[in-house]
N, C-alpha and C positions, 0 to 999 in steps of 0.2 A: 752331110751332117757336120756341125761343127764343136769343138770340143766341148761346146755349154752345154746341148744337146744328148751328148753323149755323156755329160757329167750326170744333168738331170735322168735320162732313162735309166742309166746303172741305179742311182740313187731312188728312183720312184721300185726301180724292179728289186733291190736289196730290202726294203722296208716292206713290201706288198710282199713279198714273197713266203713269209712265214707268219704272215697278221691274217686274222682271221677276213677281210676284206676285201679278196680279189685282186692280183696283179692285173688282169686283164683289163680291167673295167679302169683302172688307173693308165695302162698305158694306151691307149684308146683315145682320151683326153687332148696330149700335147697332137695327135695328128688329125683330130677331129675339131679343136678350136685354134690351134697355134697353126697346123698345115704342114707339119714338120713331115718329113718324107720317113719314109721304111728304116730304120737303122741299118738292115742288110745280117747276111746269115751269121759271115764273122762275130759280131756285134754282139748278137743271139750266144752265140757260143762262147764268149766272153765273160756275158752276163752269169750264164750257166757256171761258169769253173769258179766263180768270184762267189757265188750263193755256196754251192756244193760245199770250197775251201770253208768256208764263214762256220756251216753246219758241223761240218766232220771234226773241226780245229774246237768248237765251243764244247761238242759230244767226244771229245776222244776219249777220254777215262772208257764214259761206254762203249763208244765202238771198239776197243781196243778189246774191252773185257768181251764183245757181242762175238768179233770176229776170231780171236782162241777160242771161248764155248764153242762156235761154228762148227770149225777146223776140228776141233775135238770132239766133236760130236762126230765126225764123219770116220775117225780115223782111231779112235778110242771108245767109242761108244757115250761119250757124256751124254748126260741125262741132268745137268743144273738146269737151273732157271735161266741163266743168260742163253742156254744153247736153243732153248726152248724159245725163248723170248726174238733169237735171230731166226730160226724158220717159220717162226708167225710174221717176222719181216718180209721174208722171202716171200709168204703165201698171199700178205696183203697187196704185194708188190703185181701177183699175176693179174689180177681184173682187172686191172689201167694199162699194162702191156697189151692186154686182148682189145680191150673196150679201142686203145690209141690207133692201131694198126688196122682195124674191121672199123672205124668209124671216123677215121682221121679225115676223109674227102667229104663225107657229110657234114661235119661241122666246119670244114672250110668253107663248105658252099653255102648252105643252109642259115648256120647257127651263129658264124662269125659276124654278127651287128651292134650295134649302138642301142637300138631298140630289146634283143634278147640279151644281153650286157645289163641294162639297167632294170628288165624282169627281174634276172634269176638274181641279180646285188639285194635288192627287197627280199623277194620271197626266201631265199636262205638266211637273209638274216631276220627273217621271220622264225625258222625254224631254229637258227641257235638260239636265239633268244627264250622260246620256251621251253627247249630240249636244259637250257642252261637253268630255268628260274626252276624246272618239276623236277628232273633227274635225281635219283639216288647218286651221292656221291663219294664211293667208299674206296673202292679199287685202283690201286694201282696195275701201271702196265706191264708188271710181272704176271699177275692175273688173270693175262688174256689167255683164252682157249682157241681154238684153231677156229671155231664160229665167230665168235668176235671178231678178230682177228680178218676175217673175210667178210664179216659186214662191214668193217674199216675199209678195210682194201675196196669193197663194190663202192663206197660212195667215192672216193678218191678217184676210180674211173670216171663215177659219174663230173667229176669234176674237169671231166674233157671239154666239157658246156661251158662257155665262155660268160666271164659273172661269177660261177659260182665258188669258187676258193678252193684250192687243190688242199690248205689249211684249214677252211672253213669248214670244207665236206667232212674233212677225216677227223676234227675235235669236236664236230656236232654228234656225229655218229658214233665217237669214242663216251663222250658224255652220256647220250641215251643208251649205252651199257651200261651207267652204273661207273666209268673214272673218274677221279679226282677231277679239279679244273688242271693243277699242273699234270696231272697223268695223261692227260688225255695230249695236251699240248706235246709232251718230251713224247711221246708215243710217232704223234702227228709227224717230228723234227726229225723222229727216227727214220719213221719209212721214208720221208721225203727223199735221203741219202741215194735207195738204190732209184729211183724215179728220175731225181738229178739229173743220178749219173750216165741212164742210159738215154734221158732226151740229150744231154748234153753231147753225148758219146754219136747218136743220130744225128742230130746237125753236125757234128764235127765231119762225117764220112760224107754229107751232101756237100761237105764244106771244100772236102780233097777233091770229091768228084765234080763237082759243079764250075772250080775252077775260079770261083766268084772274088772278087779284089780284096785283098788283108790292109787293113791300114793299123800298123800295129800299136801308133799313137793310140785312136778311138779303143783298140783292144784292150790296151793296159790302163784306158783309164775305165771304161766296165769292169774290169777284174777286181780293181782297187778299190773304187768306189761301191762297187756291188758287194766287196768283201766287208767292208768296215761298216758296211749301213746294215745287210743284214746281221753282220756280230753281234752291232747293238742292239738291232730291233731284236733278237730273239731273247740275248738277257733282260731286258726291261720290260717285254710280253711275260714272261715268268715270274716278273716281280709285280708285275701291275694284277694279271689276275688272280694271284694269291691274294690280293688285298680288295680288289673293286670287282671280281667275275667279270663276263664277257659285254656285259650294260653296254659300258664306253664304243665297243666294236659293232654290235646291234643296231646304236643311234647311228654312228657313222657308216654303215652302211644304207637305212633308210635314209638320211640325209643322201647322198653319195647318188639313191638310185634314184630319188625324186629331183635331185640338180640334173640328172641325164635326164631324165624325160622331159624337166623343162626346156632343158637347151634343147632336146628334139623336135620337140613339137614348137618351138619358137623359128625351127627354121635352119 
């Protein structure tokens, strides 16, 4: 891998990572028409602490406030809305831990293609697209209830299926409850945190055990670049669908999934 390589994955994997769009289906691309080899696990886990940082650092006011509610809640008995509002993090956080670990080898073997890559990029942004045009849109993400909250959480697992938006899933499913477009979105940014943190935390421990070569150059430029691209893409998704809804992200996904199939079926 050479440092342009590693510039562009950080930067493709910082922008896809919180847009309604699919990192996967993006990063599929450079080693499916360019040939570009595996970045390797390091890489992986680079990219990871660079998204994570972007997240935590853009949300701290909230996580600051999520994590004393937390703390408080366990140790005082709070009963706010933040405290309330981090164990429905917690809760939406379990169906993707279950779903990742009981199905992680099937979607390696199975599900990981070019061809179910460019399905599920359609079909889902078939589904935000009219979960976003019909939806009631009134609630904010203090409002969830421990249902919600785990219908969130089960499409987020579902989002183990390569295609379809670990983002896309959980503000299409946020919407057809009834959130805001930004609710659904800061909700989506929330949970992502503990998800990050433990894929990133899991690659990290195959990373000590596996023994696999660090090259701390390619490291620190995923970190950097994966930091600065997701910062911005997550303030300017905030501002963009306050003003236009998810339209923009809908087309570019059908565009996105009918270019994959073209290139596929051309060979």
């Amino acid at each position: 891998m050479s440092y342009y390589e590693a510039f562009m994955l950080a930067l493709i994997q910082g922008l896809t990572e919180f847009l309604p769009i699919s990192s996967s289906a993006h990063l599929i691309l450079p080693s499916a028409i360019l040939g570009w080899a595996d970045q390797g696990l390091a890489f992986d886990v680079a990219v990871h602490v660079g998204t994570l940082a972007a997240v935590v650092i853009y949300f701290r006011k909230e996580v600051i406030s999520l994590l004393s509610a937390f703390f408080a809640s366990i140790f005082r008995g709070d009963r706010s809305k933040e405290a309330k509002l981090a164990w429905l993090i917690v809760l939406a956080t379990i169906p993707a831990c279950i779903f990742g670990l009981l199905m992680k080898d099937v979607v390696e073997t199975y599900l990981r293609s070019a061809w179910v890559i460019a399905t599920t990029t359609i079909v889902f942004g078939i589904l935000l697209w009219y979960v976003d045009k019909h939806a009631t849109q009134s609630d904010d993400e203090y409002q969830a209830t421990w249902k919600s909250a785990l219908f969130v959480g089960l499409a987020q697992a579902l989002a183990i299926i390569p295609g379809t938006s670990r983002s896309g899933a959980t503000i299409t499913a946020a919407l057809y409850l009834g959130f805001t477009r930004e609710a659904a979105a800061r909700f989506s940014f929330l949970m992502s945190i503990p998800i990050i943190m433990l894929a990133g935390g899991y690659l990290g421990m195959n990373l000590v055990t596996s023994g696999a070569p660090v090259h701390l150059g390619f490291m620190l430029t995923g970190i950097v670049t994966s930091f600065i691209s997701a910062y911005l893409c997550i303030h300017f998704f905030l501002k963009l669908i306050a003003r236009m809804g998810m339209m923009p992200f809908v087309i570019y996904r059908l565009l996105l999934g009918a270019g994959l199939f073209a290139f596929l079926m051309m060979g």
